[in-house]
C-alpha positions in Angstrom: -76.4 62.8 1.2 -75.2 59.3 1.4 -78.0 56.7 2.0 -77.6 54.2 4.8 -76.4 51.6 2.1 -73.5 53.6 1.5 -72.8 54.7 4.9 -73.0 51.4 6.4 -73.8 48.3 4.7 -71.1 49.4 1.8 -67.8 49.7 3.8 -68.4 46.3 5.6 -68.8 44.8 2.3 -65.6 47.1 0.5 -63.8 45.4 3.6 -64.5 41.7 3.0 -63.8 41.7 -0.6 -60.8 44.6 -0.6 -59.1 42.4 2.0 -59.2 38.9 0.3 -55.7 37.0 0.4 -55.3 37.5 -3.4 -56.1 41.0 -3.3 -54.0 41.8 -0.9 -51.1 40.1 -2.6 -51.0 41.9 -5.2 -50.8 45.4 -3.2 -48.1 44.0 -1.7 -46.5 43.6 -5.1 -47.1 47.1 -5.8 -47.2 50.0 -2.9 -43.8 48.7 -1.8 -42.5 50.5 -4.8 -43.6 53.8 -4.2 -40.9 56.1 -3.0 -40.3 59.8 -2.5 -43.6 62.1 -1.7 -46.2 59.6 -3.2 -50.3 59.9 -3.6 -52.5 57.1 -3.0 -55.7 57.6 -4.8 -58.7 56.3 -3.4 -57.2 55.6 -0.3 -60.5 54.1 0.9 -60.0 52.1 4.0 -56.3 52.8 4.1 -55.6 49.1 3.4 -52.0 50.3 1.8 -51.1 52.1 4.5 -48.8 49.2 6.0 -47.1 48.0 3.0 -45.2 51.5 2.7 -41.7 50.8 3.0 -41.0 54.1 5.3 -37.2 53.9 4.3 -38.0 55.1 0.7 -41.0 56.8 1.3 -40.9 60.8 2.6 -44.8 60.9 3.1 -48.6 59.7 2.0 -50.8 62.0 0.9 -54.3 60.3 0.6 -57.4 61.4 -1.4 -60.9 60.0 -0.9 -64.5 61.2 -1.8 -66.0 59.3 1.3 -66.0 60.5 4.5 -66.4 56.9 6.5 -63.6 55.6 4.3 -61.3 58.2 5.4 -61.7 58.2 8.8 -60.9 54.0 8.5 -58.0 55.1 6.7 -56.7 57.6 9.3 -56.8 54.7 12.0 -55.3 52.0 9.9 -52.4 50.4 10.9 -48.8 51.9 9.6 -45.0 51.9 10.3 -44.8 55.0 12.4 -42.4 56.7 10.8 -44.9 57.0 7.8 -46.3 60.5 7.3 -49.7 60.0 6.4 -52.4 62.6 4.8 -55.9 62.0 4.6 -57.8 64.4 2.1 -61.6 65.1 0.9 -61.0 64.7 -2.9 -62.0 63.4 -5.6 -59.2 61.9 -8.9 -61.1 64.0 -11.4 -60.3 67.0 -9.4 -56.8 66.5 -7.3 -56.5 68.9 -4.7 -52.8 69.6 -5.1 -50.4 71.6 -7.5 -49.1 70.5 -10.7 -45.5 68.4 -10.1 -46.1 67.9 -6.5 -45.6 64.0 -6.0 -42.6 61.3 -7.1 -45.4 58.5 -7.5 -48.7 57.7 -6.9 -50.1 54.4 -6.1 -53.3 53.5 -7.7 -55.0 50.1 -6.5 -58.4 48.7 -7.2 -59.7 52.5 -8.3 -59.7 53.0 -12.1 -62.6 51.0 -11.5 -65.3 53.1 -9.9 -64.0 56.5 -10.1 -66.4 58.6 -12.7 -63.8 59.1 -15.2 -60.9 57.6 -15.7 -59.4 59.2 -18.7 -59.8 63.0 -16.4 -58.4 61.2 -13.4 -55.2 60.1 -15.0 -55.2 63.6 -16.5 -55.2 64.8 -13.0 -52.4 62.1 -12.0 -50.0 63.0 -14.7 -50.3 66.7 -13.6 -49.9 66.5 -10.0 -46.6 63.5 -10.7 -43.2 65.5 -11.3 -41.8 64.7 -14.9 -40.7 61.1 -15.2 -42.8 60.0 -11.7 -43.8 56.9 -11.6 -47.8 55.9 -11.8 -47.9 52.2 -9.9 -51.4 50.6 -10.8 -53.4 47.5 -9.8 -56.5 47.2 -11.0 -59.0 44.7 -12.1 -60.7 45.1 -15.7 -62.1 43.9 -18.4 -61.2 40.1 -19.4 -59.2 39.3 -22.5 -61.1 36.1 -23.1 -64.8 36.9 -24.8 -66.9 34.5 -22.6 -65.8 36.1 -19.7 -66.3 40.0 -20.8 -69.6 38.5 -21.9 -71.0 38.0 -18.6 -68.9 41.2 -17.3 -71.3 43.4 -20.0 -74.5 41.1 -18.2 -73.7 41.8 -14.9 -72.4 45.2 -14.7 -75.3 47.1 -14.5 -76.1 45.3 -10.8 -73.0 44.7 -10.0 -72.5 48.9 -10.2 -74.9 49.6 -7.9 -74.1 47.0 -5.0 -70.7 47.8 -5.5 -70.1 51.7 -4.9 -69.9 52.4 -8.7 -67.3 49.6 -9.4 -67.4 48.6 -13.0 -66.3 45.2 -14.6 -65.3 46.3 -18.0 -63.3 49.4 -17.8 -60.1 48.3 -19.9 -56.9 49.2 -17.4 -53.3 49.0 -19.4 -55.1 50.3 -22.8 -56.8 53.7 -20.6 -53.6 54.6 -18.5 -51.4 54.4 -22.2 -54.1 56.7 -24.2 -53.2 59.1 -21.1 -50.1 59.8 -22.2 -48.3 57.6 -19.8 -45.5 55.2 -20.9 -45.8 51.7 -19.4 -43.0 50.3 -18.5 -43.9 47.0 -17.2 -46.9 45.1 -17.1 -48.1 41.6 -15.8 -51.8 40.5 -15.9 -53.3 37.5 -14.6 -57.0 36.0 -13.4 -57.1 36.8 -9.4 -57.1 33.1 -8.0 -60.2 31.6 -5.6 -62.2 34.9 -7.2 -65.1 34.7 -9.9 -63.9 35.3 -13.4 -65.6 38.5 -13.8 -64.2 40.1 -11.0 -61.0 38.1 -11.0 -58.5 39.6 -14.1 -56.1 42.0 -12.8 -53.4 44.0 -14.9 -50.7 45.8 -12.4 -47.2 47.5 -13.7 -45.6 50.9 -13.8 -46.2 53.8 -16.2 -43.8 56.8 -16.4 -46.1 60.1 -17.0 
């Protein structure tokens, strides 16, 4: 059972940081790309939800282990013409048939799911042949002072955070997948600390 940390203290804090302005730019330079029946994994708050661009988009299915995140997500705002599906799941373990979804959209989760190399198993099985996997997701810094202190402050940082890690490697994992990048751009998140700051974002082909 969830301890009250988790039930309570742990969304509020998810909210704050999930919603910063630079955070929230780069969804917006990602979800709008989704198109055709597309998979959000670890929906969480439903922060997405309203960058969807409903003309290209047939419907939402959304998977998340926690049960307070989902029911934020099913009240979050959207265009109304959106579709949306909120689901008890986990990205190790999809809840959905092989070749069901055009794209999936994939922000900010790599990082705290269990394993990521099974859950982008699971998201090349459940994307139809040549779907698109659209990922933004912070990682492990390029520059060896930074990934220092990421390595120092992980272990804390895990356990205040919901299982979020610092130095999970992002474009590296999702190729070794078997998915074919086909764009990439990377950057240090501005007005946010170093070692939670570099952010890799693009789209793979499964």
């Amino acid at each position: 059972m969830p301890s009250f940390y988790e039930r309570r203290i742990l969304p509020r804090l998810l909210t704050c940081a999930c919603t910063s302005s630079p955070i929230m730019k780069q969804r917006a330079k990602i979800v709008p790309l989704a198109s055709g029946r597309v998979l959000e994994l670890g929906i969480g708050m439903g922060l997405n939800l309203a960058l969807y661009d409903a003309d290209k988009v047939e419907s939402v299915a959304g998977v998340d282990p926690a049960a307070e995140l989902r029911a934020l997500a099913q009240a979050a705002p959207r265009d109304p013409r959106l579709a949306v599906s909120v689901v008890e799941g986990t990205a190790e373990a999809l809840p959905f048939p092989d070749a069901s979804f055009d794209s999936i959209v994939c922000t900010f989760t790599l990082c705290s799911v269990q394993a990521p190399a099974t859950a982008l198993a699971e998201a090349r099985r459940v994307l139809k042949p040549g779907g698109r996997f659209l990922f933004c997701e912070h990682g492990l810094a390029p520059d060896a002072d930074v990934a220092k202190w990421q390595r120092r402050v992980e272990p804390i940082w895990k356990r205040l955070a919901g299982g979020c890690h610092l130095t999970r490697p992002v474009a590296g994992t999702i190729a070794a997948s078997g998915f074919s990048i086909q764009n990439l751009e990377t950057f240090y998140l501005p007005k946010t600390p170093k070692i939670a700051g570099w952010n890799e974002w693009g789209v793979a082909i499964a």
